[in-house]
C-alpha positions, 0 to 999 in steps of 0.5 A, a space after each residue: 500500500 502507498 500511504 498519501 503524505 496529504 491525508 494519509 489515505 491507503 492506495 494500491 502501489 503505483 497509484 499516481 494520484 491519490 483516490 481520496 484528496 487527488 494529489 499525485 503520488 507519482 515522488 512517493 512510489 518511486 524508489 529511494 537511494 539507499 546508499 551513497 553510491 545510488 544517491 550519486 547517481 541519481 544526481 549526478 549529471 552526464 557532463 560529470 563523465 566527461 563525454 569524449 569528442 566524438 567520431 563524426 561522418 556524413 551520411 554518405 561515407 562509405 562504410 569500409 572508411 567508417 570502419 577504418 576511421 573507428 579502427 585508427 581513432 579506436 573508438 566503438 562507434 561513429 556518429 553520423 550527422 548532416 552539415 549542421 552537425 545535426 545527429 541522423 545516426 549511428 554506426 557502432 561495432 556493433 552494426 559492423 558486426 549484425 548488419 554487415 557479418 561476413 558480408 564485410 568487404 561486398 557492401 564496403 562502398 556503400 553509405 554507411 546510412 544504410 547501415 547505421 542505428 536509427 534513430 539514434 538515442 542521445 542525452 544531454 550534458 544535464 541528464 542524471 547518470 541514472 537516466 544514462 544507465 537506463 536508457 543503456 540498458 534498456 536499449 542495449 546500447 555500448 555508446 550515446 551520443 550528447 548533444 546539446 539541442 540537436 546539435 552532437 557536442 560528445 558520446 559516453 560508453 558504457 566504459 565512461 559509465 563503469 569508471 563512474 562507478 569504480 571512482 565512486 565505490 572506491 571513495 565510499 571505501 576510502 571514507 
């Protein structure tokens, strides 16, 4: 049962408004940060990670290149936007992998918008940590471009994420 903090009516768990008074209920069936660690993220912000420059391609760059630049820059992924830097895509390892498999060297000439992730699920620099690590995990994504509007200013992985946590687990232990 979720208790109304307004007039302390009893109502079924994930009620967004009270039955009785009709206040909303939406703060109190959430769950609370038990510890430190999840206090931290879910108030840190996604500007902490320090998102990386990110890889950047047209549209119309043959996948083979996109390929070789993610190999020479060692990145996992390569953001693909329009001449305003507007995000339309992207191409990650992963797409490599799935949507081109043994077929590699056939489609090396064709645009790597054929093969991209679309569309792609961004975040901005004052999106909370926790909002980061949900919509990775629900979507199976290693890598999220940052943009600012629409604009792509940086992309966070999954290992920006993890150093986030180890950094923050070993100054609880240090405490």
């Amino acid at each position: 049962m979720l208790v109304c903090p307004y007039c302390e009516h009893e109502n079924i768990d994930g009620a967004d408004v009270c039955e009785d008074c009709e206040q909303p209920l939406i703060a109190q069936s959430m769950p609370r940060p038990a510890t430190s660690l999840e206090r931290a993220i879910m108030k840190d912000r996604v500007a902490l990670l320090e998102p990386r420059e990110p890889l950047v391609v047209e549209p119309d760059a043959p996948v083979s290149l996109v390929v070789k630049l993610m190999h020479d820059h060692r990145v996992g992924c390569a953001v693909v936007v329009d001449d305003e830097r507007h995000v339309l895509g992207i191409f990650s390892e992963r797409d490599a992998l799935m949507r081109l498999g043994a077929d590699f060297a056939a489609h090396g000439k064709q645009p790597v918008s054929q093969f991209m992730t679309v569309p792609a699920a961004t975040l901005q620099n004052d999106d909370k940590i926790a909002f980061a690590l949900h919509r990775m995990d629900l979507g199976g994504f290693r890598h999220v471009p940052i943009t600012d509007g629409d604009r792509i200013t940086g992309v966070i992985s999954v290992r920006d994420i993890l150093r986030y946590l180890t950094d923050r687990l070993m100054a609880i232990e240090t405490a």
